[in-house]
ZALO-549871 format. One line per field, with one value per atom (N, C-alpha, C, O): x, y, z; residue in one letter; atom name; residue number from 0. Coordinates in Angstrom, 3 decimals, m for minus. Example, Ala and Ser with C-alpha at 12.3 -4.5 7.8 and 13.67 -1.06 7.14 Angstrom:
<recs>
xx = c(13.190|12.300|13.200|14.236|12.850|13.670|12.900|13.409)
yy = c(m5.690|m4.500|m3.300|m3.319|m2.250|m1.060|0.030|1.138)
zz = c(7.800|7.800|7.800|8.465|7.080|7.140|7.870|8.039)
residu = c(A|A|A|A|S|S|S|S)
atome = c(N|CA|C|O|N|CA|C|O)
num = c(0|0|0|0|1|1|1|1)
</recs>
This chain:
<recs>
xx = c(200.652|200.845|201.235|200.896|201.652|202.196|202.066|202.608|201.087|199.922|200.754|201.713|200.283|200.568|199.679|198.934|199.283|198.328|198.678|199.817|197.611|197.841|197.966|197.236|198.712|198.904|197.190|197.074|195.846|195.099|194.073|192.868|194.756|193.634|193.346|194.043|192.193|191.168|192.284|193.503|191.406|192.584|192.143|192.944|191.099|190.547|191.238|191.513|191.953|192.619|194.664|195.606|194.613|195.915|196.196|197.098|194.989|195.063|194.955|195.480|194.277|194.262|195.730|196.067|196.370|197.688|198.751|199.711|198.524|199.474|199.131|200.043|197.990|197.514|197.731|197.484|198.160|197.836|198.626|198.842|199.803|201.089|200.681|199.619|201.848|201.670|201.539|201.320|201.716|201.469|200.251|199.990|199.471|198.037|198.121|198.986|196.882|196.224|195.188|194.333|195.258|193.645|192.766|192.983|191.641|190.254|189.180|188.408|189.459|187.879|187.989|188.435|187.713|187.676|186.293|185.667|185.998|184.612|184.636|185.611|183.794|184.210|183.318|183.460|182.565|181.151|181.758|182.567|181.496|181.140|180.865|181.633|179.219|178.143|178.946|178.858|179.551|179.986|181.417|181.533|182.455|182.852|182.765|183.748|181.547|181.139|181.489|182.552|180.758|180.422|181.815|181.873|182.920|183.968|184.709|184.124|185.849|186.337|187.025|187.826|186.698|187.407|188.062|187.841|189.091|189.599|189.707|190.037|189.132|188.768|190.351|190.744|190.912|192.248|192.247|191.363|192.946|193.366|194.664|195.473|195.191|196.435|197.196|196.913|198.348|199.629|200.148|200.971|199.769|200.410|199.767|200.340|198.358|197.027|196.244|196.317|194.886|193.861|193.063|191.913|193.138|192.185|191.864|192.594|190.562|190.741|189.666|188.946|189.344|188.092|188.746|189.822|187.665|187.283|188.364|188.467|188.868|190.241|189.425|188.760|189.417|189.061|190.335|191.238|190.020|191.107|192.304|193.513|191.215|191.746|192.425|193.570|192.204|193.382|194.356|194.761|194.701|195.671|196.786|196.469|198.210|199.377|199.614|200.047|199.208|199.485|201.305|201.551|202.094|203.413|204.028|204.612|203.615|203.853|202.635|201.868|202.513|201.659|202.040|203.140|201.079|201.296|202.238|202.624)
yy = c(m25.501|m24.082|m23.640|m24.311|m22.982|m22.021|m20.628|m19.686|m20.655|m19.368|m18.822|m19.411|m17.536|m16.776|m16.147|m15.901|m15.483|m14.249|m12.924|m12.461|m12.309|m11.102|m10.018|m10.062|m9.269|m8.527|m8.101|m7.894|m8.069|m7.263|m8.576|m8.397|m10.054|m11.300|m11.359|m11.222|m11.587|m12.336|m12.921|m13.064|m13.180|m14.076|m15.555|m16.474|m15.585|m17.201|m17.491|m18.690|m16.630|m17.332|m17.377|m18.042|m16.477|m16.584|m18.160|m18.998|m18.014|m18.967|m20.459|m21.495|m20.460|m21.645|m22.130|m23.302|m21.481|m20.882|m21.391|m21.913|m21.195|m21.501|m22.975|m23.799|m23.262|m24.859|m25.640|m26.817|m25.406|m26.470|m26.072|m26.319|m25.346|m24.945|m23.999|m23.446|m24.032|m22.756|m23.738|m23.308|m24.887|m25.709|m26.556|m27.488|m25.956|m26.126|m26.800|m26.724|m27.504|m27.900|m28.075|m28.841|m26.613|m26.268|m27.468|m28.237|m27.148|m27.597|m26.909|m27.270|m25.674|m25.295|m23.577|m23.301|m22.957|m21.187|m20.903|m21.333|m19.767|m19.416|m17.428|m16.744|m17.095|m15.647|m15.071|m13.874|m15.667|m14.953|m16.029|m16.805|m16.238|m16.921|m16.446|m15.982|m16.548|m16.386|m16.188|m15.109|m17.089|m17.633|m16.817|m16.683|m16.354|m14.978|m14.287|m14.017|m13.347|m12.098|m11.851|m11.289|m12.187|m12.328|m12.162|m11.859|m12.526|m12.809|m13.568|m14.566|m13.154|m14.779|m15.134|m14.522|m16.777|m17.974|m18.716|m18.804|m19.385|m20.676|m21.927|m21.703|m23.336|m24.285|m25.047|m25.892|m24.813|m25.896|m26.822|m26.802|m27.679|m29.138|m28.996|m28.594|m29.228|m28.849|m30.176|m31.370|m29.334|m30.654|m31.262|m32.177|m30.858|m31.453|m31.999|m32.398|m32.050|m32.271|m32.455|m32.268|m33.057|m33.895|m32.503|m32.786|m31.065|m29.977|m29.613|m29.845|m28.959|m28.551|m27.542|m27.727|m26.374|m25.350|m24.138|m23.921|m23.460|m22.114|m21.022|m20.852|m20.561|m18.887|m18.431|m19.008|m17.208|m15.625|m14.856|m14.262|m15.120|m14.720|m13.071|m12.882|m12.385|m10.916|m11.382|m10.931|m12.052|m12.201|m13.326|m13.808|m13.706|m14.288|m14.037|m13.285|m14.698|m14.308|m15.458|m16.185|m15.675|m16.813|m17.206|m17.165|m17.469|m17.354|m17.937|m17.519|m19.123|m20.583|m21.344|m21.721|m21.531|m22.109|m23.067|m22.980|m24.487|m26.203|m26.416|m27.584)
zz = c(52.867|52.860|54.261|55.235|54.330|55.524|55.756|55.178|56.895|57.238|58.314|58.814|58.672|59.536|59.750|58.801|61.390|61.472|61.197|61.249|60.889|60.932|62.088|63.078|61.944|63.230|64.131|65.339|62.895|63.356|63.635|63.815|63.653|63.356|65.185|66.190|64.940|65.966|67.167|67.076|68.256|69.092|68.349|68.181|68.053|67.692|66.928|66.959|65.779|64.457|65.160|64.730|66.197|66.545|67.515|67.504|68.249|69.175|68.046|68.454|66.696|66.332|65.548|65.719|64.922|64.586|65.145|64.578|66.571|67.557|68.178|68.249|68.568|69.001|67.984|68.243|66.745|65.115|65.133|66.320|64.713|63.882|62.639|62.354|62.060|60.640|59.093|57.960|59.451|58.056|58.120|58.880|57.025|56.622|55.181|54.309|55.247|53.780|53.572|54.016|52.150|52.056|51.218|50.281|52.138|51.292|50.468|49.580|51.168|49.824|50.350|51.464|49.784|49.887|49.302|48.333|50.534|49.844|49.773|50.085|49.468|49.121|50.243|50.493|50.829|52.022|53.113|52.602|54.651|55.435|56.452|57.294|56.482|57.400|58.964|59.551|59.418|60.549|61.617|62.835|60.269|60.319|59.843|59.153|59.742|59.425|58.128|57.864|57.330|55.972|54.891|53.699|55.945|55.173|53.735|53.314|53.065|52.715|53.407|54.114|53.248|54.560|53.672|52.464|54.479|53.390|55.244|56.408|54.349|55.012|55.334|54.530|56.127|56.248|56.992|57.847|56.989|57.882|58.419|57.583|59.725|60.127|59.699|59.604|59.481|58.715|60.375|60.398|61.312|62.457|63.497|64.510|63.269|64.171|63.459|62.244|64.366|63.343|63.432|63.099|63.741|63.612|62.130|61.167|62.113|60.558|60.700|61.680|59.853|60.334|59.657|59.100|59.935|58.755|59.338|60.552|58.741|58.866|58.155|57.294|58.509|57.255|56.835|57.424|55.613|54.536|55.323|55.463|55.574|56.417|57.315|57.337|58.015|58.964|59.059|60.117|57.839|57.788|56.622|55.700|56.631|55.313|55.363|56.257|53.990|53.205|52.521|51.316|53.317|53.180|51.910|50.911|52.431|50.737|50.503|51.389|49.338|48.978|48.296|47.750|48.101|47.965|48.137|48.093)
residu = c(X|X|X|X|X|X|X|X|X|X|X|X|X|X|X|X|X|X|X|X|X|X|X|X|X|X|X|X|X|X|X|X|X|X|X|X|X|X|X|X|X|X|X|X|X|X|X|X|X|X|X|X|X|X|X|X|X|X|X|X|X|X|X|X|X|X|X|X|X|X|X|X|X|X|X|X|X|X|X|X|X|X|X|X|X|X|X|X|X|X|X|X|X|X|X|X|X|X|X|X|X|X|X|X|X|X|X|X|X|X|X|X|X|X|X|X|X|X|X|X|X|X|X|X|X|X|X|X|X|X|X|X|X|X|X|X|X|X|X|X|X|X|X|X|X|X|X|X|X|X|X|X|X|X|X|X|X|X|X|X|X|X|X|X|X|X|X|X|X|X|X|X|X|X|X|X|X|X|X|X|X|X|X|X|X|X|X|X|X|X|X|X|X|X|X|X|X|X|X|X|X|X|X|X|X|X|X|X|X|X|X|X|X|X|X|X|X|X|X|X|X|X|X|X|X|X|X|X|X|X|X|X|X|X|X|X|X|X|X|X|X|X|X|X|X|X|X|X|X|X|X|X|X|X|X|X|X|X|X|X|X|X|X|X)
atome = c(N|CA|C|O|N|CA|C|O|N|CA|C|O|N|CA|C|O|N|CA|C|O|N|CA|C|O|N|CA|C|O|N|CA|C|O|N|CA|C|O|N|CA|C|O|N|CA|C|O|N|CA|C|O|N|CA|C|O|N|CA|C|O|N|CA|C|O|N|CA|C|O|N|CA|C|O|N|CA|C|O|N|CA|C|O|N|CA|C|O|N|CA|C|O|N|CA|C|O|N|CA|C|O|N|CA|C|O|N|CA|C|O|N|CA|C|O|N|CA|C|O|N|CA|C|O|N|CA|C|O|N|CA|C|O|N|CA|C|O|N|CA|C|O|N|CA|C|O|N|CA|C|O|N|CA|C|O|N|CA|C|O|N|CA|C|O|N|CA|C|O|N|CA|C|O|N|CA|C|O|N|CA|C|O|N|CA|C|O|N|CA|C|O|N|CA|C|O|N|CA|C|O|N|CA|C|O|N|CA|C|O|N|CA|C|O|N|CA|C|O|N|CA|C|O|N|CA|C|O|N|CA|C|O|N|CA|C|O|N|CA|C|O|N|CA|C|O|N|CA|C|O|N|CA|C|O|N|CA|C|O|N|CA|C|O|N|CA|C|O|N|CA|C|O|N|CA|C|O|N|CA|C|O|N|CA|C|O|N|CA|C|O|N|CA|C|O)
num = c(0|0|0|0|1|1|1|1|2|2|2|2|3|3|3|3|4|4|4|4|5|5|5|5|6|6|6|6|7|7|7|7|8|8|8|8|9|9|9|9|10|10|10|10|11|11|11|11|12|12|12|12|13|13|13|13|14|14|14|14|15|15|15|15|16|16|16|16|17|17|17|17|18|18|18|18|19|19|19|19|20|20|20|20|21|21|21|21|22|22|22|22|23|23|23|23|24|24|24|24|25|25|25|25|26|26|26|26|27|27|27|27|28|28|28|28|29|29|29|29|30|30|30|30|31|31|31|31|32|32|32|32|33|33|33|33|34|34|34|34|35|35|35|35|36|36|36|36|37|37|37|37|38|38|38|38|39|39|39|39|40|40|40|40|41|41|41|41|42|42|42|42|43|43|43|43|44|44|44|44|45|45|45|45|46|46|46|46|47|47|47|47|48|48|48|48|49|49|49|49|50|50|50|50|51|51|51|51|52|52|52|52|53|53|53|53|54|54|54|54|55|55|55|55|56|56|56|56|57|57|57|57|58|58|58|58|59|59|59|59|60|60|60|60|61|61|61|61|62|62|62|62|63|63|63|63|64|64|64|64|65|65|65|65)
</recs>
């Protein structure tokens, strides 16, 4: 899939965005996460680096998917 931030996302989700690239593959979505503020998150793995870790759904655009 291929993510983008949102104009109003975190620096953390821009900064991860930009260190990993925009092509992701998801692992698991949850509708709460404790960790960003009781958000939904979706769990990705970067298609271009061994990074992988929690985005909140709000601040990100989901461009293409599988």
């Amino acid at each position: 899939m291929i993510l983008t931030a949102s104009h109003s996302a975190s620096a953390r989700t821009k900064n991860r965005l930009r260190e990993h690239g925009s092509r992701f593959t998801e692992t698991k979505r949850v509708q709460s996460s404790r960790t960003l503020g009781d958000c939904p998150a979706i769990l990705v793995h970067s298609d271009t680096s061994e990074w992988f870790g929690w985005l909140p759904l709000n601040e990100i655009t989901i461009a293409q998917e599988g």
